[in-house]
FINU-146401 format. One line per field, with one value per residue (C-alpha): residue in one letter; chain; x, y, z. Coordinates in Angstrom, 2 decimals. Example, Ala and Ser with C-alpha at 12.3 -4.5 7.8 and 13.67 -1.06 7.14 Angstrom:
BEGIN
type [A,S]
mol [A,A]
x [12.30,13.67]
y [-4.50,-1.06]
z [7.80,7.14]
END
This chain:
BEGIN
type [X,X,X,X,X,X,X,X,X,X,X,X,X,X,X,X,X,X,X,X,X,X,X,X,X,X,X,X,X,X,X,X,X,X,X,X,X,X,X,X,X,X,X,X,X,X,X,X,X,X,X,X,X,X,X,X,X,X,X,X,X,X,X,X,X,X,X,X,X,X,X,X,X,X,X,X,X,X,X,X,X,X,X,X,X,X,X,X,X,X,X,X,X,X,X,X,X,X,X,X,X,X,X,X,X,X,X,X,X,X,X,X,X,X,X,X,X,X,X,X,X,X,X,X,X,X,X,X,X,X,X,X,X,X,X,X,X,X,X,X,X,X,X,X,X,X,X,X,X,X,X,X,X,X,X,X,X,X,X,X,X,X,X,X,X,X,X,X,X,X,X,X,X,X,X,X,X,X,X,X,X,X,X,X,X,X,X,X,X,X,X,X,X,X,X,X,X,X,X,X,X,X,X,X,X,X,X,X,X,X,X,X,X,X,X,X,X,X,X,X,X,X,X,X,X,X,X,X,X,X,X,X,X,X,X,X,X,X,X,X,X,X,X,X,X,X,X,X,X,X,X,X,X,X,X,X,X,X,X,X,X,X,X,X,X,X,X,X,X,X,X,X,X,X,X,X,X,X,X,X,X,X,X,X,X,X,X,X,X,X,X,X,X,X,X,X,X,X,X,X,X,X,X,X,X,X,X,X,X,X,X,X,X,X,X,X,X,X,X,X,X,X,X,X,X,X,X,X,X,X,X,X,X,X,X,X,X,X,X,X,X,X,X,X,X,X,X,X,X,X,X,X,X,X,X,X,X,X,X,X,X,X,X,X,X,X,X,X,X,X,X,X,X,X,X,X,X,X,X,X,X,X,X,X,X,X,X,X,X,X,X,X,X,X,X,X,X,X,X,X,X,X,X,X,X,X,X,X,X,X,X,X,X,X,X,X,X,X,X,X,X,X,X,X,X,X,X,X,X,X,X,X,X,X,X,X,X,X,X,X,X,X,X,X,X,X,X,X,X,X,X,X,X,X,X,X,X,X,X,X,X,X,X,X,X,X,X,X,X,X,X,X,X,X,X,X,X,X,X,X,X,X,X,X,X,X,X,X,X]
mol [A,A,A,A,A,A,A,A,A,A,A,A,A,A,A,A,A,A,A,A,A,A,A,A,A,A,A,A,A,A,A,A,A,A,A,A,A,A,A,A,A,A,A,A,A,A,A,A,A,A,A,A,A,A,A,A,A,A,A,A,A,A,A,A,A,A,A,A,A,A,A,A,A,A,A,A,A,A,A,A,A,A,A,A,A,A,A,A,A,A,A,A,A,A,A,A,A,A,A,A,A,A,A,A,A,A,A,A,A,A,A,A,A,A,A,A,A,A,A,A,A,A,A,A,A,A,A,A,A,A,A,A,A,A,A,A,A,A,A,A,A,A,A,A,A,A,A,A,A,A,A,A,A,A,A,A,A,A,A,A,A,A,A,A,A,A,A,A,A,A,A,A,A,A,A,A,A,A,A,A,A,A,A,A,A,A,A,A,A,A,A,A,A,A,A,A,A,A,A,A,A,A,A,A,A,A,A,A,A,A,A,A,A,A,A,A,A,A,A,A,A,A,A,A,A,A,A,A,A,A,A,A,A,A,A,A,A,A,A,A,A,A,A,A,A,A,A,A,A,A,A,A,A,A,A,A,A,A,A,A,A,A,A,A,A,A,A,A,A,A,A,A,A,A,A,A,A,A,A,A,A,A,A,A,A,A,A,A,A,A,A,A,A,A,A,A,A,A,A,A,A,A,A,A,A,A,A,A,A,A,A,A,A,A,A,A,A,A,A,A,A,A,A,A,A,A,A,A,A,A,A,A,A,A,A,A,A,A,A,A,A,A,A,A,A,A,A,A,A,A,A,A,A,A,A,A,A,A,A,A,A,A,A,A,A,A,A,A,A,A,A,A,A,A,A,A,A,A,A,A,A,A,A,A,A,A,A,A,A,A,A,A,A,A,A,A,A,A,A,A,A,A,A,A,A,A,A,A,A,A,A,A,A,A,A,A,A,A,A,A,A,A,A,A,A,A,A,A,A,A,A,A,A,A,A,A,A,A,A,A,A,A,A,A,A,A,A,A,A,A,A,A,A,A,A,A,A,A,A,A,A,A,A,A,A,A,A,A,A,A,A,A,A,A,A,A,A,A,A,A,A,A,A,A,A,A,A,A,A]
x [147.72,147.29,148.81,150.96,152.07,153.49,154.61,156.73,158.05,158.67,160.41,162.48,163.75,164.94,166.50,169.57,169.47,172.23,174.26,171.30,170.61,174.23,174.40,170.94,171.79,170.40,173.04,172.87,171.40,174.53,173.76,177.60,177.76,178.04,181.47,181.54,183.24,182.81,182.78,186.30,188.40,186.72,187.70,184.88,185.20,182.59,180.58,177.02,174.46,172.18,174.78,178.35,180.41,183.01,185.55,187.54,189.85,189.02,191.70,190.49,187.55,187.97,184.64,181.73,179.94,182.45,182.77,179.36,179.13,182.19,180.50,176.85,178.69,180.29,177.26,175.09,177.52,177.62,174.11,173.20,170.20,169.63,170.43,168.51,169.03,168.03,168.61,172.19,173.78,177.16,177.75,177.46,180.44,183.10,182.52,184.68,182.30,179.13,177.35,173.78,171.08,170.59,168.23,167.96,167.86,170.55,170.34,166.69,166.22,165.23,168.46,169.25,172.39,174.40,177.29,179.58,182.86,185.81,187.87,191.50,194.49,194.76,191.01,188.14,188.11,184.16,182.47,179.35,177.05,173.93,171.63,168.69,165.48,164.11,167.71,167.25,168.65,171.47,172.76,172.44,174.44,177.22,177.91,177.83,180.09,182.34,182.94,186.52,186.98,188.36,186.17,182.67,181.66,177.88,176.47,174.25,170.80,168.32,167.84,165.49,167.03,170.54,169.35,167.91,170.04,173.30,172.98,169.06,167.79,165.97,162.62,159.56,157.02,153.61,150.28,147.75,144.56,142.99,145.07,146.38,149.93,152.62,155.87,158.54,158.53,161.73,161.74,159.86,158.45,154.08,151.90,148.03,147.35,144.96,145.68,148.09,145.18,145.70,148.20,150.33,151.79,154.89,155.92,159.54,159.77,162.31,159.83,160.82,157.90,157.46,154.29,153.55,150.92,149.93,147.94,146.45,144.35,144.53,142.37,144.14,143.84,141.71,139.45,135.76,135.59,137.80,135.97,132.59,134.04,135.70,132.10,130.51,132.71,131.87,128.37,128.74,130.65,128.06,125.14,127.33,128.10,131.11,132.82,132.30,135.61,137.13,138.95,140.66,144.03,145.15,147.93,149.24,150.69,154.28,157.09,157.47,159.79,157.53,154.09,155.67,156.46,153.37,150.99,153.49,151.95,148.05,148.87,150.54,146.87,144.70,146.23,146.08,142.52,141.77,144.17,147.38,150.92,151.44,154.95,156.95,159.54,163.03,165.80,163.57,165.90,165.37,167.16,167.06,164.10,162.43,160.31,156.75,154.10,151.07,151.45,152.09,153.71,156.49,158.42,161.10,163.07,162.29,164.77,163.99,163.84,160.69,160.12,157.22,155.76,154.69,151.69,154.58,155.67,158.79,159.70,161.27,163.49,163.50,165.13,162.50,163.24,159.94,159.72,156.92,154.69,152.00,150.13,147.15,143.86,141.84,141.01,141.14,142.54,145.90,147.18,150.43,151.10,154.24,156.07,157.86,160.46,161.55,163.08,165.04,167.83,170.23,169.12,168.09,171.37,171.26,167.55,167.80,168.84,165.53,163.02,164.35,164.53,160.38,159.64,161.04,159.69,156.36,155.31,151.34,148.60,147.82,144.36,143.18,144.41,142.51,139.44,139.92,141.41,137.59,135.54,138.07,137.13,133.49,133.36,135.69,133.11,130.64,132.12,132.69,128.98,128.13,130.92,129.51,125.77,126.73,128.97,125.82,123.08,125.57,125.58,122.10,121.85,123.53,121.93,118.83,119.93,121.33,117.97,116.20,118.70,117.82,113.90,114.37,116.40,113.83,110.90,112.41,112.88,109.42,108.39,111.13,109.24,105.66,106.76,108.67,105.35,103.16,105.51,105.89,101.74,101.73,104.31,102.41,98.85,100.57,102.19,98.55,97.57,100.61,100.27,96.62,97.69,100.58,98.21,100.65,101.70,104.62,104.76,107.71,108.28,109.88,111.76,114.14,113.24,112.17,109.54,107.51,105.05,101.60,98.10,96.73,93.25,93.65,96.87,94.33,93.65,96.62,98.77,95.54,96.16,100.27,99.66,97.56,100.02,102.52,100.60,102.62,105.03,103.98,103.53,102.00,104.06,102.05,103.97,103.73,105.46,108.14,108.89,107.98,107.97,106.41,108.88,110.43,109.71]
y [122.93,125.24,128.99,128.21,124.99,126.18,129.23,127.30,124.95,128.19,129.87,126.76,126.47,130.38,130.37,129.36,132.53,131.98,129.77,127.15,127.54,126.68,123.57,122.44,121.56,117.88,115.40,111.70,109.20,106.73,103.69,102.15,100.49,101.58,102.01,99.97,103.08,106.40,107.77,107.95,110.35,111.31,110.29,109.10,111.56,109.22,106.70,105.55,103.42,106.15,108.11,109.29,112.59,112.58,115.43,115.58,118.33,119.29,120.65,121.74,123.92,127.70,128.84,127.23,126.63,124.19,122.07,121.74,120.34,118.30,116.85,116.22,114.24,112.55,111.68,110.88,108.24,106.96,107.07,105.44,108.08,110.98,113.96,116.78,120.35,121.98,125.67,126.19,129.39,131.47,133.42,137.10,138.41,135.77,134.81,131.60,129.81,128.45,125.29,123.00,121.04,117.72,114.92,111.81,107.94,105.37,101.57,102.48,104.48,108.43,110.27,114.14,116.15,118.83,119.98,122.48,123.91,127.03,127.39,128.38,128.51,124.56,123.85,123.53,121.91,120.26,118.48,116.24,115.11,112.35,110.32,108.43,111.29,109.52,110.15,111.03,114.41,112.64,111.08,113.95,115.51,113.00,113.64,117.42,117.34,115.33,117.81,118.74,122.37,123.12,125.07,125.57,123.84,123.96,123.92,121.38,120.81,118.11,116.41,119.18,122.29,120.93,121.53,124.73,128.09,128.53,130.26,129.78,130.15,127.02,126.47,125.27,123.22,125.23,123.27,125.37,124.52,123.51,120.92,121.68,121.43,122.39,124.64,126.10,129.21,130.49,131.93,135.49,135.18,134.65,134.02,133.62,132.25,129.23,128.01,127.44,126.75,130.43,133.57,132.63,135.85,135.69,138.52,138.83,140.23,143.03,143.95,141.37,139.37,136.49,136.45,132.91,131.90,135.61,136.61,139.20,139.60,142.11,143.92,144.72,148.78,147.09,145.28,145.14,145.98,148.76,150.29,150.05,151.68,155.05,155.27,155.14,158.12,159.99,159.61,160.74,164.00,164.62,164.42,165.85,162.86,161.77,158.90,155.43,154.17,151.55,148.53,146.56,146.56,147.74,146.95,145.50,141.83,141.68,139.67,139.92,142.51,145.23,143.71,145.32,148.62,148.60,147.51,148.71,152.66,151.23,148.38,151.20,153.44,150.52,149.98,153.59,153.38,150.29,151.83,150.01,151.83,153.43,152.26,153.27,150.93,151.77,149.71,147.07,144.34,141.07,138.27,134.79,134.13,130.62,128.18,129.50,126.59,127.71,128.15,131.48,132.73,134.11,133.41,134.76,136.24,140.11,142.24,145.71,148.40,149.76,152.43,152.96,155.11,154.85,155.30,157.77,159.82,157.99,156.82,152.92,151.58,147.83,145.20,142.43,139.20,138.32,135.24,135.49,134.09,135.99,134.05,135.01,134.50,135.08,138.08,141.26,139.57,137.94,137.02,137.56,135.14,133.98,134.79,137.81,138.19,141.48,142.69,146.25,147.28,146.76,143.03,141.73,139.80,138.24,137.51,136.20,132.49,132.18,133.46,131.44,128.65,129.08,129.51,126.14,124.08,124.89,120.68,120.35,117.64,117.72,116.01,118.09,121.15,120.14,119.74,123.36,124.77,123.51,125.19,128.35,127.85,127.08,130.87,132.33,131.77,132.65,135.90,136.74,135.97,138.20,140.71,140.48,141.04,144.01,145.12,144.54,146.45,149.31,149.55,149.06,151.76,154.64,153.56,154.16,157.36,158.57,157.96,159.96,162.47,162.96,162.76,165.32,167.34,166.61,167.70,170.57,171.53,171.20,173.36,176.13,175.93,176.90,179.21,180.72,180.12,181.62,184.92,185.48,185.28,187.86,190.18,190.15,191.13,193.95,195.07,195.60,197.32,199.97,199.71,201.43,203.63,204.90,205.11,204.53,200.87,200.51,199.69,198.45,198.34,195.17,196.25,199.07,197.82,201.31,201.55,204.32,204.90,205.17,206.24,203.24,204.75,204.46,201.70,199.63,201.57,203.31,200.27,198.91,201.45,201.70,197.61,198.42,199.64,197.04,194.45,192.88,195.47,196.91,195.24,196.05,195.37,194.99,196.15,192.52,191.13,193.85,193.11,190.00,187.77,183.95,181.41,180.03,183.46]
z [28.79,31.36,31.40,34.60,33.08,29.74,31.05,33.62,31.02,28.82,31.55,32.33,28.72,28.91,32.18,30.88,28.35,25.58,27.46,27.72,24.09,23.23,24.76,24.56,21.04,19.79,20.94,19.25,21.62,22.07,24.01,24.01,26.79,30.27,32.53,35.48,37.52,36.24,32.00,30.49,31.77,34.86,38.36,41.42,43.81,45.80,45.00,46.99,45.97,44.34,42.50,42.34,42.38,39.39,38.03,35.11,33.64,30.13,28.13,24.94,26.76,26.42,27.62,30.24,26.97,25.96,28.86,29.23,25.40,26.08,29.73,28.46,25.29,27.88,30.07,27.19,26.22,30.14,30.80,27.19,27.21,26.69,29.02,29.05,30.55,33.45,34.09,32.93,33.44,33.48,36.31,34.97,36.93,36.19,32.88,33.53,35.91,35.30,35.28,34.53,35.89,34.12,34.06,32.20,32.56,33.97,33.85,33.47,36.56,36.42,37.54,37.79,38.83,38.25,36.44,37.52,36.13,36.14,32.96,33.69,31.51,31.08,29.97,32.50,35.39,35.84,38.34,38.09,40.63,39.76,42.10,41.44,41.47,44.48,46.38,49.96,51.43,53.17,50.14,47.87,51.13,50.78,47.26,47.38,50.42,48.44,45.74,44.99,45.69,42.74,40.31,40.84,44.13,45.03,48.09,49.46,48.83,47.97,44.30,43.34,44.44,42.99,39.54,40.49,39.56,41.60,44.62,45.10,49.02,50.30,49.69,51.64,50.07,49.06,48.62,46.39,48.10,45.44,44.84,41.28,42.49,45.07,44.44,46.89,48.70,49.81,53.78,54.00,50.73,51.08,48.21,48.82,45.47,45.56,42.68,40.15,37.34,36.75,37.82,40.59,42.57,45.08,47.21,48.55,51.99,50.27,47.23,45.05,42.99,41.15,38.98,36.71,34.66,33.39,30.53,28.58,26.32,23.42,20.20,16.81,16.08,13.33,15.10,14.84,18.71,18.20,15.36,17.03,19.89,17.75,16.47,19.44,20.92,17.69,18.25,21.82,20.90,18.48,21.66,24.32,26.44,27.68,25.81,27.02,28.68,26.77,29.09,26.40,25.76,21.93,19.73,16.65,17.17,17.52,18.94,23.42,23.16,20.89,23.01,25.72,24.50,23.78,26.12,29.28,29.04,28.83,31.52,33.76,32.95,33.96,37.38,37.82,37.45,39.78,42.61,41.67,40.76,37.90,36.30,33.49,31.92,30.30,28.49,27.46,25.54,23.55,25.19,23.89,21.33,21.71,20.08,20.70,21.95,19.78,15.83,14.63,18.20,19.01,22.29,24.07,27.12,27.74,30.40,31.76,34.06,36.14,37.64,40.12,41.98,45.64,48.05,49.56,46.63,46.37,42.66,43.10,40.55,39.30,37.20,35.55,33.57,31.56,30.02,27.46,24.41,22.22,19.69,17.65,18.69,15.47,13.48,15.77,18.36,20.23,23.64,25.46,28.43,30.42,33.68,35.46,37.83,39.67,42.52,42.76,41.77,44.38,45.22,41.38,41.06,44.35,44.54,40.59,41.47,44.33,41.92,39.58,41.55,42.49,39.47,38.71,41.23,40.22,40.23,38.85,38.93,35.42,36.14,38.77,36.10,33.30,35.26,36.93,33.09,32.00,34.43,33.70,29.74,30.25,33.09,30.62,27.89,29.93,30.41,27.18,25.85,28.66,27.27,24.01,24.95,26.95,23.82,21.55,23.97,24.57,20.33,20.39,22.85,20.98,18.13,19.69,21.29,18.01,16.18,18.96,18.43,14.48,15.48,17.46,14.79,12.53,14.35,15.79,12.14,11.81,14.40,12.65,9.62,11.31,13.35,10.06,8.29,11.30,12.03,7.75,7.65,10.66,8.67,6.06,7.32,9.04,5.83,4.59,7.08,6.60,3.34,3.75,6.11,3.80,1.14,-1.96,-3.73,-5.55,-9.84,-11.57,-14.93,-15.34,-18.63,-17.04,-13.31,-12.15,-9.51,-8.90,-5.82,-7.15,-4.80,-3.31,-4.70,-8.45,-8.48,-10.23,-13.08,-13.30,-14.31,-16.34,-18.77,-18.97,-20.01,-22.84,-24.82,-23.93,-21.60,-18.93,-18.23,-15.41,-12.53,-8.90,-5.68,-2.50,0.34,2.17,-1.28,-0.59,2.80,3.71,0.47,0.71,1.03,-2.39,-3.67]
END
């Protein structure tokens, strides 16, 4: 599977944050039997040959939650299929509104639609809206226009954008030229991505961005990599040379929300470095927590602020939804990949539903992805052989610097030593010669340690005959002994 698929299917199960993970609860596949008209209990608002418009007052629902588990119990039993959910939500103003995208199966047919509904003090009042998924614009048009206007009404659109977030722009269709896929691009938004193989970037014509399909790649504080790297910057404090830079990305694996404490302040350092923005980020919090795709992951829905700072000076404040997975990659190693949505502060709630809604339309070829994910694994592994070499002559290269360092130590010891040895033989044969010119030696008697200065002339024979009485006890002490002793003496 390819980054930009999975991450789009993982950002598709989040959108509907808690709400979606309420309702989304395993319902029991009931096939019994299908109403001629319209489910029990709900009225045709209109009927047409690919799908109807119903509504139906529920009494017993308090919240949105509820009358969405009441109306997809209700469908499921219609439809005899399963129904499956498409980016519900609950408008964050008016906690009594809200609503879902569904699709499923009818008579054996692919269907989707939408559900809408308002709780009051009676129960909720809900609307649903299905056509077949090939349903024409017209049609789809029809049904929507038929819509009582109590509770949630939505607008017009076709098939696909009706089970898009609430209040998402229209979107054109986007061909990657490469022919992995298509998605939709609302008006004034521009992406030159070629590909959706790999990281997929929109830009909103207001500084909004959409970013899908992102990855990185990070080393454990433990990691061989990281190791060989704190002794290479040893070794080059030790010689004087600046420390190699190091490019990878460090930290201990975690859950989305502590991967991006994390990595934000060395993420916000790289860009620095390659011209980018720098960016700080504040009030990071864990939304809903998901079922991670790879083993040993851990998914889930990130929110928080950014802060930026300009080509100008200025300092621009953000809001970001991050929908994200890290999983393990081996010893020393993980990954964290997913999408992100921003815009600032003042437009987040309003530009929400459209980045949503491209994110979601993201439609791949899965063949033409698989062949481009291969040629991305087989340069990938290029790469990192290539990574690795480099890594392995850059060791080999201090290595070799470091033992030219200690041969040098070494042989500039060497060169100490004779020039010790040379200037101490020098000292020496001068001491003679003062020695002469002096004319006296000096004796010590090496019981008590006194030393008396004794004429050069008859030293000789002078201590000759204070040893016969006790031999050994006097000694002579040439001045070059004195002064300038032989080394290990």
């Amino acid at each position: 599977m390819s980054k930009s698929i999975g991450f789009t299917l993982l950002f598709r199960s989040m959108v509907g944050g808690a709400l979606a993970a309420a309702v989304a609860l395993p319902l029991a596949a009931c096939s019994s039997g299908q109403a001629d008209a319209a489910p029990a209990g709900y009225e045709v608002v209109r009927a047409i040959d690919s799908g109807k418009a119903l509504s139906r007052r529920v009494p017993q629902a308090k919240t949105v939650r509820d009358a969405l588990r009441t109306t997809l119990a209700d469908l499921e039993r219609y439809f005899g299929s399963k129904v499956h959910l498409r980016g519900a939500y609950e408008d964050t103003r008016d906690h009594l509104a809200g609503g879902a995208g569904f699709q499923g199966q009818f008579g054996g047919r692919p269907i989707q639609g939408i559900i809408s509904c308002r709780v009051g003090p009676d129960g909720a009042f809900v609307v649903v809206v299905y056509a077949n998924g090939d349903a024409p614009r017209s049609e789809w048009a029809q049904l929507l226009a038929a819509s009582p206007s109590e509770g949630s009404r939505p607008d017009s659109r076709t098939a696909e954008a009706a089970s898009s977030p609430p209040g998402a722009a229209s979107l054109k269709p986007y061909k990657f030229p490469d022919g992995t896929g298509m998605m939709g691009i609302a008006d004034g938004w521009r992406t030159s991505a070629q590909s959706c193989a790999g990281p997929v970037l929109v830009q909103g014509p207001a500084d909004q961005s959409v970013g899908m399909g992102l990855s990185w790649s990070v080393s454990t504080p433990d990691s061989l990599a990281v190791q060989n790297h704190r002794q290479m910057v040893a070794t080059a404090r030790q010689l004087g040379s600046p420390p190699p830079r190091f490019e990878m990305l460090v930290a201990p694996f975690s859950g989305p929300l502590d991967a991006i404490k994390n990595l934000a302040p060395q993420l916000s350092e790289m860009a620095a470095r390659t011209g980018g923005r720098p960016f700080q980020i504040d009030k990071p919090a864990l939304g809903q927590e998901m079922r991670p795709s790879v083993a040993g992951g851990r998914a889930a829905m990130v929110t928080y602020g950014l802060s930026e700072k300009g080509a100008d000076g200025r300092v621009r404040h953000y809001r970001a939804e991050a929908y994200l997975e890290t999983s393990p990659l081996g010893q020393g190693a993980w990954m964290m990949q997913g999408v992100i949505i921003r815009a600032p502060d003042a437009s987040f709630e309003r530009d929400l539903p459209t980045m949503r809604a491209m994110v979601y339309s993201l439609r791949e070829d899965a063949q033409v992805i698989q062949q481009k994910t291969q040629q991305a694994l087989n340069a990938q592994n290029q790469w990192f052989q290539a990574q690795q070499q480099a890594h392995r002559q850059q060791v080999e290269g201090f290595e070799r610097q470091q033992q030219a360092h200690r041969e040098a130590t070494k042989a500039r010891d060497r060169q100490n030593k004779d020039w010790e040895k040379n200037q101490n033989a020098t000292s020496r044969t001068h001491d003679d010669y003062d020695e002469v010119l002096r004319g006296y030696r000096t004796v010590e008697d090496t019981r008590s340690g006194v030393k008396t200065s004794v004429d050069l002339g008859n030293v000789d024979v002078i201590v000759d005959k204070l040893n016969e009485a006790d031999p050994g006890r006097y000694r002579q002490i040439p001045l070059r002994d004195e002064m300038n002793p032989l080394p290990g003496r």
